[in-house]
C-alpha positions as a Markdown table, in Angstrom:
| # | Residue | x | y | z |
|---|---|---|---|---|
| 1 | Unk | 0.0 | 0.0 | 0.0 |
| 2 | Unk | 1.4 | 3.4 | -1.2 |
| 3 | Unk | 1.7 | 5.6 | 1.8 |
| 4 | Unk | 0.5 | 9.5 | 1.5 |
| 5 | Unk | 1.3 | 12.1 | 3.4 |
| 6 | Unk | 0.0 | 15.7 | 3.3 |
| 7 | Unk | 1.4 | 19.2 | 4.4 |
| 8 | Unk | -0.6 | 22.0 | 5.9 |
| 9 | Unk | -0.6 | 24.9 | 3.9 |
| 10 | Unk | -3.2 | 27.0 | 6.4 |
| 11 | Unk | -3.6 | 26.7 | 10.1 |
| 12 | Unk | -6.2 | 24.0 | 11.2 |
| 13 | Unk | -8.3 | 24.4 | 15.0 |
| 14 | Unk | -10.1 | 21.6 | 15.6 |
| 15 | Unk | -12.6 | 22.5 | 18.5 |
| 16 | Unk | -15.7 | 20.7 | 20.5 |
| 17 | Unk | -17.3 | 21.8 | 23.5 |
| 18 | Unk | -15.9 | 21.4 | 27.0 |
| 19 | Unk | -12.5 | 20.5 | 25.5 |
| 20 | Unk | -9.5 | 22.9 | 24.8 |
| 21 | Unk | -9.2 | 23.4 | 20.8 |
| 22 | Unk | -6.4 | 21.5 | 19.0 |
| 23 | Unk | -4.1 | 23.6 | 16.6 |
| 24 | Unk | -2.5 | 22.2 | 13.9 |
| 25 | Unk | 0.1 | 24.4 | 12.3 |
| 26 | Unk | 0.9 | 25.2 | 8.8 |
| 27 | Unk | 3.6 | 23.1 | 7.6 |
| 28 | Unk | 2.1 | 20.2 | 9.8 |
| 29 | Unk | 2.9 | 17.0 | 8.1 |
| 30 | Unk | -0.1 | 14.2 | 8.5 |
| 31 | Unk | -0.5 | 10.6 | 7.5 |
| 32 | Unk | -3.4 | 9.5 | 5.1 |
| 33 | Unk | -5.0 | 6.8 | 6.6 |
| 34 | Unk | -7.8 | 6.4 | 3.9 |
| 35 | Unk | -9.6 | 8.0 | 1.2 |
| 36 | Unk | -13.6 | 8.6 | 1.8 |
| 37 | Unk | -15.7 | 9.9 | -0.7 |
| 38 | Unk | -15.7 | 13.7 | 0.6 |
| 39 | Unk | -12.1 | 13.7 | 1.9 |
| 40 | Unk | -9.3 | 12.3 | 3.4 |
| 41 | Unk | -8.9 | 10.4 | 7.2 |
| 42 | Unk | -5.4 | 11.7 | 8.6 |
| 43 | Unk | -3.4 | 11.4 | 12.0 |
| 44 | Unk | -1.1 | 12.9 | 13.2 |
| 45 | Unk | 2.4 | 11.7 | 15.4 |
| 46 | Unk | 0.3 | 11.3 | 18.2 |
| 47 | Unk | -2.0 | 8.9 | 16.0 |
| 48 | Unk | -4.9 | 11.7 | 17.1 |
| 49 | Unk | -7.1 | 11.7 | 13.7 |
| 50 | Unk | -9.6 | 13.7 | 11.8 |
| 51 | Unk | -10.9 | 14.4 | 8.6 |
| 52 | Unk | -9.8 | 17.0 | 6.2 |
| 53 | Unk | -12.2 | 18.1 | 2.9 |
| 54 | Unk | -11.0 | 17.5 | -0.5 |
| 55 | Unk | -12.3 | 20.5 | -1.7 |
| 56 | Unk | -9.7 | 22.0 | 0.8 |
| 57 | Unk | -7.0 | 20.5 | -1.8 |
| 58 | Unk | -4.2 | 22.7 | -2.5 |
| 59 | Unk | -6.1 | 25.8 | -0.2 |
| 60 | Unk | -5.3 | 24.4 | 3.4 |
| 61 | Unk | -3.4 | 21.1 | 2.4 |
| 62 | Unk | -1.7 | 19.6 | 0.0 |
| 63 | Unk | -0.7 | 16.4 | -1.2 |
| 64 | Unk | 3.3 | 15.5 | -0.8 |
């Protein structure tokens, strides 16, 4: 299996409630974990994941 990476190009804040926001800076390298129809499943170092759009492609991430 090919392994994919991306790079932030824009800042990312991930907030919920009760819970202190997570920041993901720009130049923040993450790990593709899969494709879904909409976007793409990443983690991070920590293995903490999320979701990023692909209509965000090449305006807050791109592809490496």
């Amino acid at each position: 299996m090919e392994k994919i990476i991306i790079e932030l190009l824009q800042p990312i804040i991930l907030k919920k409630e009760n819970c202190n926001p997570l920041v993901f800076k720009e130049g923040t390298i993450l790990k593709v974990l899969m494709h879904t129809p909409k976007g793409l499943l990443v983690c991070d170092d920590s293995n903490f994941n999320f979701t990023v759009s692909l209509t965000d492609k090449n305006k807050v991430w791109r592809e490496l």
